[in-house]
C-alpha positions as CSV (number, residue, x, y, z in Angstrom):
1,X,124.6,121.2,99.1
2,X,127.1,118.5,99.5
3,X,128.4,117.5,102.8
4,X,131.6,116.9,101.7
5,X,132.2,120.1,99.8
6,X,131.2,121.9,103.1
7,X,134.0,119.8,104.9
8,X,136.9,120.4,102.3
9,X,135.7,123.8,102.2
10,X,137.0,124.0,106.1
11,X,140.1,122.1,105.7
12,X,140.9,124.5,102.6
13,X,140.5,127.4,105.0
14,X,142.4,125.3,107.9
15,X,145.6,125.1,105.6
16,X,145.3,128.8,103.9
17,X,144.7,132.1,105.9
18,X,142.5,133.5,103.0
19,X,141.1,132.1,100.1
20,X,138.9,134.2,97.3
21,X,135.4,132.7,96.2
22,X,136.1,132.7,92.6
23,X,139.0,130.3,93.9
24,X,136.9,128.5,95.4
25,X,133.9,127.9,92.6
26,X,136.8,127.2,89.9
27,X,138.4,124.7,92.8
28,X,135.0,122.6,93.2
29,X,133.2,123.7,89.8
30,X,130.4,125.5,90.6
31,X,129.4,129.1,90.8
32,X,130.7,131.9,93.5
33,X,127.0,132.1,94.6
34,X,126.9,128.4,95.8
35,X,130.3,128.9,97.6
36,X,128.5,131.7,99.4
37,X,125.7,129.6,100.6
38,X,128.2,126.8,101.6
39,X,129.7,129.7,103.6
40,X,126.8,130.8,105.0
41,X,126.2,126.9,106.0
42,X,129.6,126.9,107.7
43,X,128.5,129.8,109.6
44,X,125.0,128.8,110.6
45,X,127.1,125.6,112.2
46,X,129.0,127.7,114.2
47,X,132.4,128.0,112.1
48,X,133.5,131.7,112.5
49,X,133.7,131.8,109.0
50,X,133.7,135.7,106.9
51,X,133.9,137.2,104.2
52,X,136.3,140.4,103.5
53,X,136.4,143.1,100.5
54,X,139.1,144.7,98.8
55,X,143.0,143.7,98.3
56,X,143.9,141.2,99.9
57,X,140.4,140.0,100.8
58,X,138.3,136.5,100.5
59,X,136.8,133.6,102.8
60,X,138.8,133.2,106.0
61,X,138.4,131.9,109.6
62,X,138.5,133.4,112.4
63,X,142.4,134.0,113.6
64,X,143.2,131.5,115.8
65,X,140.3,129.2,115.1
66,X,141.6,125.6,115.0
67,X,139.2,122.4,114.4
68,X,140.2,119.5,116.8
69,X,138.9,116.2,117.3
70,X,139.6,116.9,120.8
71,X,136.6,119.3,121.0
72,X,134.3,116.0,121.0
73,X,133.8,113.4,123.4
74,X,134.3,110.0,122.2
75,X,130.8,109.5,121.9
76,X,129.7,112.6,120.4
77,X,132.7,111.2,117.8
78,X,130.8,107.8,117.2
79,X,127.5,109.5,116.8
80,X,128.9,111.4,113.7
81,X,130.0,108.7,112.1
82,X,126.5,106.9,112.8
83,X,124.4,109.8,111.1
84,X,127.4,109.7,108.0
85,X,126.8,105.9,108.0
86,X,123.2,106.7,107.9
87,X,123.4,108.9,104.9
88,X,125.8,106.7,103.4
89,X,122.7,104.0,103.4
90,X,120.4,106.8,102.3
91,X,122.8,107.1,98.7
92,X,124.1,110.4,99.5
93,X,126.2,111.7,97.6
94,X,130.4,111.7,98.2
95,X,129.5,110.8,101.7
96,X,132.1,107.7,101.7
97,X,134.4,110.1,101.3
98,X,133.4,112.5,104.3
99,X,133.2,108.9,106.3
100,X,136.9,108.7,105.5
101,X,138.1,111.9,106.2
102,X,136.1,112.0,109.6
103,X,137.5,108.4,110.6
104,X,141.1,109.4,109.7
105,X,140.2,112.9,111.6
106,X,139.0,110.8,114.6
107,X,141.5,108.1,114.3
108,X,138.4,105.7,114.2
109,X,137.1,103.3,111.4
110,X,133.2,104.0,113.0
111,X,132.3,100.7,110.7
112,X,132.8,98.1,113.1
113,X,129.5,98.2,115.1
114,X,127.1,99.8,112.4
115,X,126.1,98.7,109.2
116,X,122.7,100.4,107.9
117,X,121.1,99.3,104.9
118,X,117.2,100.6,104.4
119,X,116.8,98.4,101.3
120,X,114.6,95.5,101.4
121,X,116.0,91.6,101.0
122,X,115.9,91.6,97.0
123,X,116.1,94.8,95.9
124,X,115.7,95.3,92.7
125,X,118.4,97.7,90.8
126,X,115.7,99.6,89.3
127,X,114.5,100.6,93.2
128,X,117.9,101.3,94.3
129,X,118.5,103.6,91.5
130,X,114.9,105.1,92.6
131,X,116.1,106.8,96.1
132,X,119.2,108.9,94.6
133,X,116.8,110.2,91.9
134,X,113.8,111.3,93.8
135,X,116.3,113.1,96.2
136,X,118.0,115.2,93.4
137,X,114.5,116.3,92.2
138,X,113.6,117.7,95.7
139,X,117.4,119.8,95.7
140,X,117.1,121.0,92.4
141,X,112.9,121.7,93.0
142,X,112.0,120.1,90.0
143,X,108.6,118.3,89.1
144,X,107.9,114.6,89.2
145,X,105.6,112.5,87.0
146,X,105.2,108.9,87.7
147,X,102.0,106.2,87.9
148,X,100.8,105.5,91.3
149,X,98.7,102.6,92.8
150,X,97.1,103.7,96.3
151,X,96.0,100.9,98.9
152,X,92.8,100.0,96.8
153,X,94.6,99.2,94.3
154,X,93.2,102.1,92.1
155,X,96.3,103.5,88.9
156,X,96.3,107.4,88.9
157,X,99.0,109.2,87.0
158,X,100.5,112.1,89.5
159,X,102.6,115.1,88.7
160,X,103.8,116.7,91.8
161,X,106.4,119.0,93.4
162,X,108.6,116.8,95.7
163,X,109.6,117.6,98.9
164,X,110.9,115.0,101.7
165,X,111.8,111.8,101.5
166,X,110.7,109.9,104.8
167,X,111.4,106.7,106.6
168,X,108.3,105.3,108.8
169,X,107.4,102.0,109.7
170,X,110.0,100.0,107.8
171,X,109.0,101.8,104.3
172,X,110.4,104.9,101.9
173,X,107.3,107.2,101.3
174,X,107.8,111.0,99.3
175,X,105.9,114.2,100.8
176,X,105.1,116.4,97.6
177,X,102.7,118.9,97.0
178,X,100.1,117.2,94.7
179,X,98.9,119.4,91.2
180,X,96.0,117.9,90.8
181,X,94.8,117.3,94.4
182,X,96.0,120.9,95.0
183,X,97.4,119.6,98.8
184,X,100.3,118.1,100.3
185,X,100.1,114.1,100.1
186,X,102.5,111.1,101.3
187,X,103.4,108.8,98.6
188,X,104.5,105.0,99.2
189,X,107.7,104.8,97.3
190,X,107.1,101.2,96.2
191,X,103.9,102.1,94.7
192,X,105.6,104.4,92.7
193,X,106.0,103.3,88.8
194,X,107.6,104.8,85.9
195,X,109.1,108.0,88.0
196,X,110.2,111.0,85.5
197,X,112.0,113.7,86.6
198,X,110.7,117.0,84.8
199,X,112.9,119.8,83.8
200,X,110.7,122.2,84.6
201,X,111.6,123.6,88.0
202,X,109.3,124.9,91.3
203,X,109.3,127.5,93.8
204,X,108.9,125.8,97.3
205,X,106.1,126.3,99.1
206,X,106.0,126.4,103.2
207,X,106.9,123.0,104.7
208,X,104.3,120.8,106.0
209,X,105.4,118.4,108.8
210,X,105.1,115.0,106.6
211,X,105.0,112.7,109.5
212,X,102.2,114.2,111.0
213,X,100.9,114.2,107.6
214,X,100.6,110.5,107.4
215,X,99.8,109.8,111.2
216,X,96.9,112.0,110.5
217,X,95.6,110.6,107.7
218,X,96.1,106.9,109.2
219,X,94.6,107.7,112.0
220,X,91.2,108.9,110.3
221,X,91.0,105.9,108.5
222,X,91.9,103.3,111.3
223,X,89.9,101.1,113.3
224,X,91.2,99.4,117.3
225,X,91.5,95.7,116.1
226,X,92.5,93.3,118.5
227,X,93.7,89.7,117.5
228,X,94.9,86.5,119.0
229,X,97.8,84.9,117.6
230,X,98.9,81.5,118.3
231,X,102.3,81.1,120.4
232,X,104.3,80.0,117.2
233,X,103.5,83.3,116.4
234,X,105.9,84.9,118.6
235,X,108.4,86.3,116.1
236,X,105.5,88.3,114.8
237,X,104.7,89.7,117.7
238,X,107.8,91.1,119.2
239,X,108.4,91.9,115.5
240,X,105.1,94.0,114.9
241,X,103.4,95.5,117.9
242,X,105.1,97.6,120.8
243,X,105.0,95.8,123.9
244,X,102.4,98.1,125.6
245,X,99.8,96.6,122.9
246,X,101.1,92.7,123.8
247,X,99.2,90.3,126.9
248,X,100.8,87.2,126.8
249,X,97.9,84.5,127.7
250,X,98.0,81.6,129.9
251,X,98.3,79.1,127.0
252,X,101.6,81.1,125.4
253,X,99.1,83.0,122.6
254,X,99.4,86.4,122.5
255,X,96.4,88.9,122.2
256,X,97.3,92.6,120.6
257,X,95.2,95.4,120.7
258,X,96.4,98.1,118.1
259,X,94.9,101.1,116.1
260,X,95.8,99.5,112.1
261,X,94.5,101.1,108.7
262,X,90.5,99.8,107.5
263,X,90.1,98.4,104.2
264,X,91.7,96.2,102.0
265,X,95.5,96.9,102.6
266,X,93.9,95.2,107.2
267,X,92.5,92.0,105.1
268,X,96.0,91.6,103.1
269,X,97.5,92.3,106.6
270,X,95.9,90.0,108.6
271,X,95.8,86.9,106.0
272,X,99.5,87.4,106.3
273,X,99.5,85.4,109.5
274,X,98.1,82.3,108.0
275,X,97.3,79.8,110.6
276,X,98.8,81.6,113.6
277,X,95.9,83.9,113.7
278,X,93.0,83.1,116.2
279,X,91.0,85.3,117.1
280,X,90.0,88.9,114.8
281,X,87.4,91.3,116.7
282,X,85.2,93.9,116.1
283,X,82.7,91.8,114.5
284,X,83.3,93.7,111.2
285,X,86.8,93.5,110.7
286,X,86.1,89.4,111.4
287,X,83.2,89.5,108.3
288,X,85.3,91.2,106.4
289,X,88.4,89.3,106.3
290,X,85.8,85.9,106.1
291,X,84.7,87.4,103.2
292,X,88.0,87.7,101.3
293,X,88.9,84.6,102.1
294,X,85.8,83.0,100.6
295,X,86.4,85.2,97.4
296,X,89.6,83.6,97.7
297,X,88.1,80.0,98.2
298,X,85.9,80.9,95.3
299,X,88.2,81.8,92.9
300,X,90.6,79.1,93.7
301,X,88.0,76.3,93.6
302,X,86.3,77.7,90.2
303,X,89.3,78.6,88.2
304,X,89.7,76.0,85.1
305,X,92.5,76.4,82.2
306,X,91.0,79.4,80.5
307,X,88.8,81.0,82.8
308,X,89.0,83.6,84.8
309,X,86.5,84.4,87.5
310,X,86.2,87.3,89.5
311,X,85.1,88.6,92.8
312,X,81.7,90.2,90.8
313,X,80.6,86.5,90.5
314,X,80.7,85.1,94.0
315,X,77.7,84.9,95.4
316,X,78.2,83.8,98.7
317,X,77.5,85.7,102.5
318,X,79.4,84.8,105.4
């Protein structure tokens, strides 16, 4: 439901003693149904909001009831108009608008010491677009079909049912109830290609806590690496690791002990620290990132206008 209908909803009822739904649907253009689950919204908040039959009757408040900015504390008024700025970064829609009424309510602009944007530096249009479309497909419970590359690099073509959209670790991913895995998976939004939304339409199933979701399946797949990075390194550190996993050493390096994903997606991970990195134990994480970068080695030493080796023809051990 919009947030902004729900607010204009309670001013309507401010300014009037009693309003009808059909008044209502034909005021915002939608059906008496959704005004009664907006009321019932309004309720569930804690607006004495009800419903009366017969002549005379409609939506009305409680007599009496006033709405005051008065009712918050100063901060409790700057914390609303953080989570609207929030939602406002998140593409929601008409939320500008509920940022304006709420700063005019609170006689507060709310914009000076906030700005939140959860795009990366570069985005593309095509990804911004992305975000606004996937989040009308899970409130209108319709199916998705896209392409999808997982961490090996492996193209599958998924149809699922979406249901969450969630933030973790500085990346988008979409919880959905996978067809043909017949489960509940997290999906990396960036590895997420040709997105359709379907017109056919789902019932929901029970939510499962996607968070949880993906720590869990991290976590079977991790392994406790610890690394030493140089001391030009720093910003990667503080960055990167929480400061429980940090020991700053007597020469200014830095070792890190954290729990990080196996496989190919550690290598990239850990290349991506060039020369700053020093040190790479267990032994097997170590062979396997020597490895890559002899493949790498390999390949860049071998390739000639034309030719194209591949991993399948190096030959060499570390």
């Amino acid at each position: 439901m919009a947030v902004s209908r729900l607010f204009e909803i309670l001013y309507i009822l401010l300014r009037k003693k009693t309003v009808t739904a059909g008044e209502m649907a034909a005021h915002f253009e939608v059906s008496t149904r959704t005004i009664y689950r907006d009321i019932d919204a309004l309720s569930a908040a804690g607006i004495p909001v009800y419903a009366s039959k017969g002549k005379g009757g409609g939506i009305s408040l409680l007599e009496g009831y006033s709405f005051h900015a008065s009712m918050l504390t100063d901060r409790e008024q700057e914390d609303i108009l953080a989570a609207l700025h929030s939602l406002a970064a998140a593409s929601y829609p008409d939320i500008h608008a509920v940022l304006h009424k709420m700063g005019s309510l609170f006689k507060k602009d709310g914009s000076q010491w906030l700005e939140v944007d959860f795009s990366p530096w570069g985005s593309e249009e095509q990804r911004r677009q992305l975000f606004p479309q996937l989040r009308q497909a899970i409130t209108d419970c319709r199916l998705i079909e896209f392409r999808y590359y997982n961490g090996a690099g492996h193209e599958s073509l998924r149809k699922v049912e979406p249901v969450q959209l969630l933030y973790k670790s500085k990346s988008w991913y979409l919880s959905a109830y996978c067809l043909a895995s017949a489960g509940h998976r997290v999906f990396k939004i960036s590895r997420m290609k040709d997105v359709i939304v379907m017109d056919s339409h789902f019932i929901t199933r029970p939510v499962v806590a996607a968070i949880e979701l993906a720590e869990e399946h991290a976590v079977r797949e991790s392994v406790l690496v610890t690394i030493k990075i140089s001391a030009k390194g720093a910003y990667r550190v503080y960055d990167e690791f929480d400061a429980a996993a940090i020991t700053v050493n007597d020469d200014g390096s830095y070792t890190v002990s954290v729990e990080l994903p196996e496989g190919a997606w550690l290598n990239g991970y850990l290349l991506s620290f060039g020369s700053l990195l020093e040190k790479v134990e267990p032994e097997r994480v170590r062979t396997s990132l020597m490895r890559q970068i002899d493949m790498m080695r390999y390949r860049l030493e071998t390739v000639k206008e034309g030719s194209d080796p591949t991993c399948a023809d190096f030959k060499g051990d570390v």
